[in-house]
Each structure stands twice: as structure tokens, then as C-alpha cells.
C-alpha positions in Angstrom: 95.0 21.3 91.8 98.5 22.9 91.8 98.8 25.4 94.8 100.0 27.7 92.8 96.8 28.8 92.3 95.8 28.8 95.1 98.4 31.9 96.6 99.9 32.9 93.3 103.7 32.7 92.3 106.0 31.8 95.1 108.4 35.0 93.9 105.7 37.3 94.8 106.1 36.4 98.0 107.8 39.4 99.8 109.5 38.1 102.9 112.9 36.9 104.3 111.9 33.3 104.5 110.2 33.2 100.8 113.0 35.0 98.6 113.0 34.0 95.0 113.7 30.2 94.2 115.3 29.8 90.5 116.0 25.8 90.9 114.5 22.8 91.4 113.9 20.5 93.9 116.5 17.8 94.2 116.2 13.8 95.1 118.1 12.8 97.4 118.5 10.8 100.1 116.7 11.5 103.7 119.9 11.4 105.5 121.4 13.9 103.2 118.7 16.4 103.1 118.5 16.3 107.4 122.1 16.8 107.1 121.8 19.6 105.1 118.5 21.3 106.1 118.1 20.9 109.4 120.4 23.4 111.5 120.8 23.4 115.0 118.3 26.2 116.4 115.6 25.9 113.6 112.1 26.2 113.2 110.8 23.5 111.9 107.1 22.3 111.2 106.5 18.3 110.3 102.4 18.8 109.2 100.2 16.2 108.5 96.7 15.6 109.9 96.2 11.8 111.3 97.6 11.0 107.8 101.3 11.7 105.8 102.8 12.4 109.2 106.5 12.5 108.5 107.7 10.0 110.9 110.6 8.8 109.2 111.9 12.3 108.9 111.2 12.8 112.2 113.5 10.0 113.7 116.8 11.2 110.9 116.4 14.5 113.1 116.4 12.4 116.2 119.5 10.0 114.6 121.3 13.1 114.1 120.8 14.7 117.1 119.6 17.8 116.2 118.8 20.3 119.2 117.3 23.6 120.0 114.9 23.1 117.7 111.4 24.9 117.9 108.7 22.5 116.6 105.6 23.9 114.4 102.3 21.5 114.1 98.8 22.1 114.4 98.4 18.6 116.1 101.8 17.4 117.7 101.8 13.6 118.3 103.8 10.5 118.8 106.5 11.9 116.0 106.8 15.4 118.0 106.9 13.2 121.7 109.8 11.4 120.5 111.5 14.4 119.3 110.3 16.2 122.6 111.6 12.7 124.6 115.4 12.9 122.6 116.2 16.5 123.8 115.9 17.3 120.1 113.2 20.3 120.9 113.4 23.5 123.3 110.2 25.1 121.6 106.8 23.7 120.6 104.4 26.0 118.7 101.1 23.9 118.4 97.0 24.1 118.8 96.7 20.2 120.3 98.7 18.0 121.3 98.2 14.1 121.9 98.3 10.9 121.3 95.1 10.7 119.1 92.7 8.2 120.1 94.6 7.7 123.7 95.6 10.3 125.8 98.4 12.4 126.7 102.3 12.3 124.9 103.9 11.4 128.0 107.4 13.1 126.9 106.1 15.9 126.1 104.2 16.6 129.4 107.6 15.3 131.4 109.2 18.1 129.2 107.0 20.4 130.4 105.9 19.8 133.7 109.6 18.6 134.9 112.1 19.8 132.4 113.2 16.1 131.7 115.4 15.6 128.9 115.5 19.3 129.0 112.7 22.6 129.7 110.4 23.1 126.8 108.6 26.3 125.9 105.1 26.0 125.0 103.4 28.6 122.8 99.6 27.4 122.2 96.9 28.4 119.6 93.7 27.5 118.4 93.4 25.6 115.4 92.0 28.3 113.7 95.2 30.8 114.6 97.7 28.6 113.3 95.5 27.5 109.9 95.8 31.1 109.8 99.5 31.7 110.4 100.5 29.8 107.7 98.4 30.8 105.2 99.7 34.4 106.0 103.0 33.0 105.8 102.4 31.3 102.2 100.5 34.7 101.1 103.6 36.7 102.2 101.7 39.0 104.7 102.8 39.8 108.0 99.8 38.3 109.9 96.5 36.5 109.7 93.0 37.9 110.8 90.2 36.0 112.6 87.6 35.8 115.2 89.0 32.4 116.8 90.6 34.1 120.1 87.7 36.3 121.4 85.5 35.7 124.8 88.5 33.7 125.9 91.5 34.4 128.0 94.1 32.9 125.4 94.9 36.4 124.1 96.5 36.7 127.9 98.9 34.0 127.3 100.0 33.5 123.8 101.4 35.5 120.9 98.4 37.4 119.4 97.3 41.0 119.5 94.0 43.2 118.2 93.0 45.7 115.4 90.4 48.0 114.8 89.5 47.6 111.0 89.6 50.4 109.0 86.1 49.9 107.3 83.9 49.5 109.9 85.6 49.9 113.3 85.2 46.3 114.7 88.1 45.0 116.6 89.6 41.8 115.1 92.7 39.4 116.7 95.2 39.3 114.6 98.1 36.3 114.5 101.5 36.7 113.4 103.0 35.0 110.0 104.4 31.8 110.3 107.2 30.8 107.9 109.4 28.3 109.5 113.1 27.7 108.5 111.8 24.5 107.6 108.9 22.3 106.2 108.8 18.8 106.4 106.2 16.7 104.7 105.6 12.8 103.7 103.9 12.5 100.1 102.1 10.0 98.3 104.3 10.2 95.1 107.2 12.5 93.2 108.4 12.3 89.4 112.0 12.7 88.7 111.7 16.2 88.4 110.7 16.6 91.7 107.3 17.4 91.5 105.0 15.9 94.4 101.6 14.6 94.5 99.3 13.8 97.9 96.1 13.0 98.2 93.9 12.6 100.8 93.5 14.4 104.6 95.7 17.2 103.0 95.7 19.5 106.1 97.8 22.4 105.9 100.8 20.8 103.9 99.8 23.4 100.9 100.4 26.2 103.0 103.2 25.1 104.9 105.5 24.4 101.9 104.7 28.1 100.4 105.3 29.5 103.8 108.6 28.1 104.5 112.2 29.0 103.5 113.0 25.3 102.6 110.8 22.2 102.1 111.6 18.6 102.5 109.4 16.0 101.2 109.5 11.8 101.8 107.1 10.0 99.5 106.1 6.4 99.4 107.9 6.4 95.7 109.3 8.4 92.8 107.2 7.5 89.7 107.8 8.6 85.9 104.3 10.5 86.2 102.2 11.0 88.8 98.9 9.8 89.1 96.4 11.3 91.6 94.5 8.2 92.7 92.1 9.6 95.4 90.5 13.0 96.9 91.6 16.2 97.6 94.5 15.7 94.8 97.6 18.5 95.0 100.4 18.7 93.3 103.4 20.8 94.7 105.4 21.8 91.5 109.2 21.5 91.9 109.9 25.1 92.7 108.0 24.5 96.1 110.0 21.9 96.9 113.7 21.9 97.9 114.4 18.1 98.6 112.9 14.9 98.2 113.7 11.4 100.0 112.1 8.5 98.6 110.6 6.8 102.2 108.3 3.7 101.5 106.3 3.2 104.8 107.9 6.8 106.2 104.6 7.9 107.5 104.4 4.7 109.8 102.0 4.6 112.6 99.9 7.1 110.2 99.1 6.3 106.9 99.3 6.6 103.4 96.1 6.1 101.1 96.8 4.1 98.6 100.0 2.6 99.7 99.3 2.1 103.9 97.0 1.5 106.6 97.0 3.2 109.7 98.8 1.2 113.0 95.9 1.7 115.7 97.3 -1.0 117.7 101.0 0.9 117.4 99.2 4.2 119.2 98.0 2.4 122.1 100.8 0.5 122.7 103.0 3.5 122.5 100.9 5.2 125.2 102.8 2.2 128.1 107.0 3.4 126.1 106.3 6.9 126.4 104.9 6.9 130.2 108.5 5.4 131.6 111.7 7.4 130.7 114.2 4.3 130.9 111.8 2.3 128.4 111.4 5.2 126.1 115.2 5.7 125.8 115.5 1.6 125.6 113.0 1.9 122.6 114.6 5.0 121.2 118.5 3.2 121.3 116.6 -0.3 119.7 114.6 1.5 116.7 115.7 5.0 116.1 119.4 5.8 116.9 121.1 2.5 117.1 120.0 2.0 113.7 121.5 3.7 110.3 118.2 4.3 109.0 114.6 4.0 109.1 115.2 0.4 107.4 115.4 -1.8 111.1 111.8 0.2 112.3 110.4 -1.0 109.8 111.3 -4.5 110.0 110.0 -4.4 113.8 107.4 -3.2 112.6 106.6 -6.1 110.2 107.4 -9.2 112.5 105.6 -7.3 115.2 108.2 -6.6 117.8 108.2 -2.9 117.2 106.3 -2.4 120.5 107.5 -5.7 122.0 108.6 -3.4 125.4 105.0 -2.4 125.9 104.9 -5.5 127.9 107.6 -4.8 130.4 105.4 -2.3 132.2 
């Protein structure tokens, strides 16, 4: 299904993050398109749900150094600690956070409860408000409507607010548009005009790209044609789509279907890095910014070293 059909033309979209876009999406090379996407100070959402998780984006911003950014997910986890853990982040916008399977992302609740590397603000939602922020985002309105907030205290501490509907007088929470500087997502496949097919646990990727002012995608290879080999088949035409990176094994720990398997025994291993700062930075230096790219993770990762410094807990 193209999601183009799904919330009409793109330049319909009346808002200051969704303006007209009269090119196509250009392949390039993930360094490049960090370089020149990724600002200092930006909102920027990295989606995918236990599957595509953009990982190998994630660490570019993290080689770059990027900072002040405000992070967007639904369900931040060991991508968005490491982020949190490399000072990259001084905002997270999320609806869960963890490490799933395990427990708690131990960088992000040091950022939190003791401001190390640096103080991060938390704005929380339920799943439900931020499904609902983006798709107000990709639709172009100015908020999203649902019941997800009421008989509990949440309205009190995040960023929602209440309207009496004009048809039958019911009060109803109401959410405010997301449409983040930037969307990041890791794809399945692209052709050489940029086009991008997923398949699989899709989450909110859809939405995200249509609600965003720019769009980044890594896929495990550009083809001639794409071919949708499995459920829940989208393609995101070109105009969606400002930049793609070809990334074989970018969504590692998560997975790809059809190209990768999930690293369960990378998640609990990771749980022992993150709990210890000096480890974490030693395992950050090692894999992420000592390297020049996501090339030297990956080799740890296939002679099995990549979380060799669990063991020196």
C-alpha cells in the first residue's frame, strides 16, 4: 500500500514543517545525510517498533556529536540510551521507555534522576497520544483527538488539554501535532529512485515520514525494483523521502525480516554497559566514536566481542 493513500498528497499538507516538496529523495551516504540533516537543537524521531530501529543512524548522530537534540519515539530503547548516555539529547518525548525484555535504560534514568552526562527533560504520553500526534502531524492538523488520557492524572503533568465537541457536548483530550524537524527510519529495501519498501512490525514509520519536515531512511539494500516479501507491505514514494543511506545490518540488535534476526542475547548483555558510566563511555569510544562508521560494530558484532565488556562487571 503506498501511504499516500492513506493521508492524501503530501502538498495538501498545510503546515510549517510539511511545505511543498518538488524533488526527490536522494542516495547518499549516512554520514552525509547526518551531516546535513541533523542540526544542532532539532527534533528528531528514530521510530521503529522492536523491528527497523535505526541504530546505525542513531550512533552517526552520536559520531558527530550532535547536541541539544529533543528525541521523539513511542518506545525509546537501547538506540535512544546511547544517545541519552553521549550528551547528544536534552529532550525526550516518549510513551515507554526500556530496554525491552530486561529492564530499565540505565543512561537514560542517570540522565534523569542525576543530570549525568547532562539534565534531560522528560515529556511522557500514552501510546495512544503519541500514535495520535503523528497522525495529526502527517494529516496537517493542529492536534489529535482521543479518550486515552481520561480517569488519570497524566493531563496534570504533560502537554495535553480538553474540548467540548461541538455535536454532542462531550468533553474530549486533545494532543498537539507532532511534526519533528526530522524522521529517521531503517527500511527493508529502496530502488534508485529512492523509493522505499518495509515490511513487517511497521509501527508508526508511515506517519512519521508524512509528518516530518525532512526524512532519512537506511535500508538493508538499494535494489532495481522492490519486492515486498512479507506482511504489512508499504511503500514510501520518493517525495516522502529526503535521503537514503544504504545500511546492511543498520537495524542491529533489532531486526530486519527477510534480511536479519533479532540479537536477544545483545539486549541482556547491554543491560551490565549501560548500568556503569566508565564502561559505557569505554564501549561508546571502542564501537561508536572511535570508529569512522558503522563498519567496526558490526565486525564485533560478528566475532562476538561486541559485548565482550559485559564481563568486567
Amino acid at each position: 500500500m503506498c501511504i499516500a493513500n492513506l493521508y492524501g498528497s503530501r502538498t495538501n499538507v498545510r503546515s510549517p514543517h510539511n511545505e511543498a516538496r518538488l524533488r526527490l529523495a536522494e542516495i547518499t551516504t549516512l554520514s552525509g545525510a547526518i551531516a546535513d540533516l541533523v542540526s544542532d537543537g532539532a527534533t528528531v524521531a528514530m521510530e521503529g517498533f522492536t523491528h527497523l530501529i535505526p541504530v546505525a543512524a542513531g550512533h552517526e548522530v552520536i559520531r558527530q556529536h550532535k547536541t541539544d537534540l529533543t528525541l521523539v519515539r513511542m518506545t525509546p530503547d537501547v538506540i535512544y540510551d546511547q544517545i541519552i548516555g553521549a550528551g547528544c539529547a536534552s529532550k525526550l518525548v516518549f510513551s515507554w521507555g526500556g530496554n525491552p525484555g530486561v529492564g530499565s535504560l540505565h543512561r537514560l534514568r542517570d540522565a534523569i534522576e542525576n543530570g549525568h552526562p547532562r539534565a534531560l527533560e522528560i515529556e511522557e504520553h500514552t501510546h495512544a497520544g503519541m500514535a495520535a500526534r503523528y497522525s495529526a502531524g502527517a494529516a496537517g492538523l493542529p492536534f489529535g483527538i482521543l479518550h486515552g488520557y481520561e480517569g488519570t492524572d497524566l493531563r496534570e503533568h504533560t502537554n495535553v488539554a480538553t474540548v467540548t465537541s461541538p455535536f454532542d457536548g462531550r468533553e474530549v483530550t486533545v494532543v498537539p501535532a507532532m511534526n519533528p524537524d526530522l524522521a529517521v527510519i531503517h527500511a527493508q529495501q529502496a530502488d534508485r529512485k529512492g523509493n522505499v519498501g518495509l515490511w513487517g512490525i511497521t509501527g508508526v514509520q508511515r506517519e512519521i515520514a508524512l509528518a516530518s519536515a525532512k526524512v532519512l531512511v537506511t535500508v538493508e539494500e538499494v535494489v532495481d525494483t522492490i519486492e515486498l516479501r512479507g506482511p504489512n507491505g508499504a511503500i514510501l514514494p520518493s517525495w516522502t523521502v529526503d535521503a537514503v543511506a544504504e545500511v546492511p545490518h543498520g537495524s542491529h540488535p533489532s531486526y530486519s525480516m527477510g534480511y536479519t534476526e533479532r540479537d536477544n542475547a545483545f539486549y541482556t548483555e547491554w543491560d551490565a554497559i549501560s548500568r556503569d558510566r566508565d564502561l559505557f563511555e569505554t564501549w561508546v569510544e571502542e564501537y561508536v566514536t572511535g570508529p569512522d562508521d558503522f563498519t567496526t560494530y558490526l565486525a564485533a558484532v560478528e566475532d562476538g566481542t561486541i559485548t565482550s565488556l559485559a564481563g568486567h562487571v
